[in-house]
N, C-alpha and C positions, 0 to 999 in steps of 0.2 A: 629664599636664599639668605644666608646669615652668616656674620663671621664668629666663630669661636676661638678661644685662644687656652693653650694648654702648657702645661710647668715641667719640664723635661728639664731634669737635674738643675742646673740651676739657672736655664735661659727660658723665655717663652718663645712658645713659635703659635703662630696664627694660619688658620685654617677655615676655606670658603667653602659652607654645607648646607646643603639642601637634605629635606626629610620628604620619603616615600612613604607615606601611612606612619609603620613602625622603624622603619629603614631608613641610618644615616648617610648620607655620600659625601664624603671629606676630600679635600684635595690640598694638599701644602702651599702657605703662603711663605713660608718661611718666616723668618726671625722677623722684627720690625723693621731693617734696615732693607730687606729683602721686598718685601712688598711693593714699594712702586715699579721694582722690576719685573716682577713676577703676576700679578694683577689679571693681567689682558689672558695671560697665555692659562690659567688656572682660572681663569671665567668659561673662557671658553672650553676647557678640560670640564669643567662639571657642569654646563649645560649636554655635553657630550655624553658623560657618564648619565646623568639623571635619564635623560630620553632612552638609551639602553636598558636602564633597569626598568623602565617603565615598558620596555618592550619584552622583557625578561618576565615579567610580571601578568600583564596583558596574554603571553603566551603560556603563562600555565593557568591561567584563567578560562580563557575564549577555545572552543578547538578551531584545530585549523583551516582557514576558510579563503576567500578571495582574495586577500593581501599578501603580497609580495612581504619580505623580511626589510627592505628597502622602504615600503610604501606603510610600511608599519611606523620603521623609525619615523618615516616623514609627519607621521601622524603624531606622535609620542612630539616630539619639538614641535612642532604647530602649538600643542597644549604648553608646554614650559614656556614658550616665545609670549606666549597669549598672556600667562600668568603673571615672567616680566615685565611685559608692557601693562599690566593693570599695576602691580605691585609698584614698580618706580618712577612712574608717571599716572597718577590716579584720577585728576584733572585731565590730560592728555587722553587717557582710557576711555574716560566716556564721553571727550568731543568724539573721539575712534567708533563708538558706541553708535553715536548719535547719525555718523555721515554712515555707518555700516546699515544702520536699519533704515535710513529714507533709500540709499542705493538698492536694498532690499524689499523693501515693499513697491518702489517702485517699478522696481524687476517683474515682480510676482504679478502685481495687477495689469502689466504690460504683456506678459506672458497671456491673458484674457481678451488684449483686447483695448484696455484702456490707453487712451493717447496722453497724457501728462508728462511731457520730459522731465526729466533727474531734477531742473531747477524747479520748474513748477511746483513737482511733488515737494520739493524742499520748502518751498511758501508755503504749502497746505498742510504738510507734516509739524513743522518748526515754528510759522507766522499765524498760520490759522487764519490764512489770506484766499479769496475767492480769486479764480482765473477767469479772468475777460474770456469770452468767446468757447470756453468749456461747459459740458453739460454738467447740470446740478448732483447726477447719477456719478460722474465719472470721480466729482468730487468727493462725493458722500463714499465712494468708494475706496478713494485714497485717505481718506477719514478713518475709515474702519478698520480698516491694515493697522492703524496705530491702536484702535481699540482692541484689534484682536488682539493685541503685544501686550495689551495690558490686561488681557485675561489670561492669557500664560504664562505670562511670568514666573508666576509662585506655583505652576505646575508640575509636581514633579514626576508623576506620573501619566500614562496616556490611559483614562478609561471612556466608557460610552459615556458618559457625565461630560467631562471635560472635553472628548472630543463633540459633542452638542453644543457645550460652553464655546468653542474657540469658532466656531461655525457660525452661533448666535451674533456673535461679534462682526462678524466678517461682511455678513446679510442684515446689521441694523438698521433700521428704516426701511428696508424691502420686506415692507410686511407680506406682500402678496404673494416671495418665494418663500416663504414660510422657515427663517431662520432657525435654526436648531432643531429642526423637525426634518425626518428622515421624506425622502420621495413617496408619494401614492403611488403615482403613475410610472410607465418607464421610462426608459431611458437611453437615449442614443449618444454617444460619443463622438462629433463631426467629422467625417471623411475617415474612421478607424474602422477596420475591424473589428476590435473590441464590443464583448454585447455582455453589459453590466449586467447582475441577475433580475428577477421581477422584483419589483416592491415588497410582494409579500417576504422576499426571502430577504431582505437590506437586513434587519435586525438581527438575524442566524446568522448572516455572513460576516456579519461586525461582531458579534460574540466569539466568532470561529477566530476572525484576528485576532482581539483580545488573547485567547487562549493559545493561539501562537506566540506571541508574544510575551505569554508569563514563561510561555516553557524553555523562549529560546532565551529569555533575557539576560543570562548568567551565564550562555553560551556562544551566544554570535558575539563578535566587536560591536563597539556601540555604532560606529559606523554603518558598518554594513549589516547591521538592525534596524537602524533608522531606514537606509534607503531602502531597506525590502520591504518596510514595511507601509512605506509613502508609495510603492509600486502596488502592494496589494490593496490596501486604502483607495487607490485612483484607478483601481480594477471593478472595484463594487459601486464607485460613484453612489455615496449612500443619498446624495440632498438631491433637489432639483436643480441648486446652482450653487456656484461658489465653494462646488469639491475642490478644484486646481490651488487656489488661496488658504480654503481650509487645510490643505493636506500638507502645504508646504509650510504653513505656523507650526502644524504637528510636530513633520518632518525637524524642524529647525529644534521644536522647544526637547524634541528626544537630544539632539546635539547638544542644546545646552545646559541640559541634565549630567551631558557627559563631559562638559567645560570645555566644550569646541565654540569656535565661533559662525555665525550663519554660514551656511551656503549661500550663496546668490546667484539665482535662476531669472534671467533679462531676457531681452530680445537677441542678447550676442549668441545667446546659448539655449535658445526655445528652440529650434528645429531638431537640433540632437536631444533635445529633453524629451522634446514631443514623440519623437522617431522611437528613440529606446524605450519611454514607457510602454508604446506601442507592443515595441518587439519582446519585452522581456514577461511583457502580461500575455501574447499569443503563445511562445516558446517558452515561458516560466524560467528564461533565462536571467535569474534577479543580479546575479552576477554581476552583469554587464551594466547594470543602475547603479550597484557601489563602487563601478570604477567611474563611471558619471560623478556620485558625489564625490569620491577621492577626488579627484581634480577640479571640483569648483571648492573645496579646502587647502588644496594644494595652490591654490594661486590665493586665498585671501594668504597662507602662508608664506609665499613672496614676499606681500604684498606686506606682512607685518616683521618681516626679517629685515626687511632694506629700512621700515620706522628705528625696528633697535640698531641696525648698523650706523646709521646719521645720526644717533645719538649715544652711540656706546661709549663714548667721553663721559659723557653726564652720569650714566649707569657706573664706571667703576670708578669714577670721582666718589659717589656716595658710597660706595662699599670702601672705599679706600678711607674714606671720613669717618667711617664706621669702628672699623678696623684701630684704625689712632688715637679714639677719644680716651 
């Protein structure tokens, strides 16, 4: 977001625009005199505009699939809000960064099982602090959630490489479950349904992802690519352990390829996690998993609308200072 200013006969007028790729979106500030009245209400007009084109855009991209025209835009401003908040608070952005991924990991590994409240994990994540009375495992666990973060990072793509890489990470120091190394033996899924294939087939059926995946990648939303594709991933349970962790680094690092911010999968929201993988891997109903992830983006999206709204002062303060130098 930027202000430009243009020479129309013999006055300037000033103009708040954002760039889509090659596409400009202008909105009038009017003359100089004009601007501090005009500001608020033509910020908000082209955060407005920008999220449409991007839904404009997106839909002649993607064919059309599980999202509502509603749950699209929601998606399109979730990314511009996101972008805001790193762009005029950059400091701000990744203390935001920092409290998203301990909320996040600690989700994940709770999601399995582990007992570490939100503060704990925060010692162990952030202090590199040992917890009295916690097992060494539970630790070394909440450790590796930050390692696996730092093996995806610079991942931009999902292949059997990297999905080995982000798994290796997840299972370090569990030599015995054999990190980044696919299952031998089978595999049962506790109290599911669900019957993962044999062993021999784990590698065919990760390749067979794979090649779903190249073919839809240009077609499905990135959304609702990621969560099909964390549904069929936690179908095949390729490891012996630490699928559910692995699969949700996956899950996330396809998001933030696509400049989303994590999903966060906790205890609030295990039982529907669990239930739907369940159901949508018996019924191959994946649908029903990308309106799952819609709505754990659609609440971090709250969650960073009401950041910019408490400080929407500060944000067109700068554009306003911008605008008059």
């Amino acid at each position: 977001m930027f202000v430009s200013k243009r020479k129309i006969g013999k006055k300037y007028y000033f103009y708040l625009e954002d760039k889509i790729g090659g596409t400009r979106i202008a909105v009038s500030l009017g003359r100089k005199e004009q601007i501090f009245g005009r500001i608020e209400s033509v910020f908000d007009e082209l955060i407005r505009k920008t999220a449409l084109e991007k839904v404009k855009i997106s839909q002649k991209k993607f064919k059309a699939g599980v999202f509502s025209i509603a749950e699209q835009l929601a998606l399109e401003r979730l990314k511009v809000d996101y972008g805001l908040l790193k762009d005029f608070f950059p400091q701000g952005f990744e203390s935001f960064k920092e409290d998203e991924f301990v909320r996040y990991a600690q989700g994940s590994a709770s999601v399995e099982g582990n007992s570490l409240s939100l503060q704990e994990a925060a010692l162990v994540l952030e202090k590199g602090i040992s917890i009295a009375g916690k097992g060494i495992n539970e630790i070394r666990e909440m450790e590796n959630m930050k390692i696996a973060a730092e093996a995806s990072k610079n991942i931009k793509e999902i292949s059997e490489k990297n999905i080995k890489k982000i798994h290796a990470a997840v299972l370090k120091g569990f030599d015995e479950k054999n990190p980044g190394e696919y299952r031998t033996g089978p595999m049962f899924i506790t109290a599911s349904k669900v019957r993962p294939p044999q062993a021999s087939e784990v590698k065919k059926e990760i390749c067979r992802l794979l090649e779903w995946l190249e073919k839809n990648r240009d077609k499905i939303h990135p959304v609702e690519l990621a969560a099909e594709f964390h549904a069929r991933f936690e179908e095949i349970h390729p490891f012996n352990d630490g699928n559910g962790r692995a699969g949700r680094e996956i899950l996330n690092t396809m998001l933030r390829t696509s400049d989303y911010p994590r999903a966060i999968i906790n205890l609030e929201n295990r039982q529907r996690y669990v239930a739907l993988l369940e159901r949508v891997q018996i019924n191959k109903e994946y649908s029903k998993f990308s309106k799952f992830i819609f709505l754990c983006l659609e609440k971090r999206s709250n969650e960073i609308s009401k950041i910019l709204a408490e400080n929407k002062k500060t944000i067109l303060d700068k554009i306003t200072k911008k605008a008059l130098k």
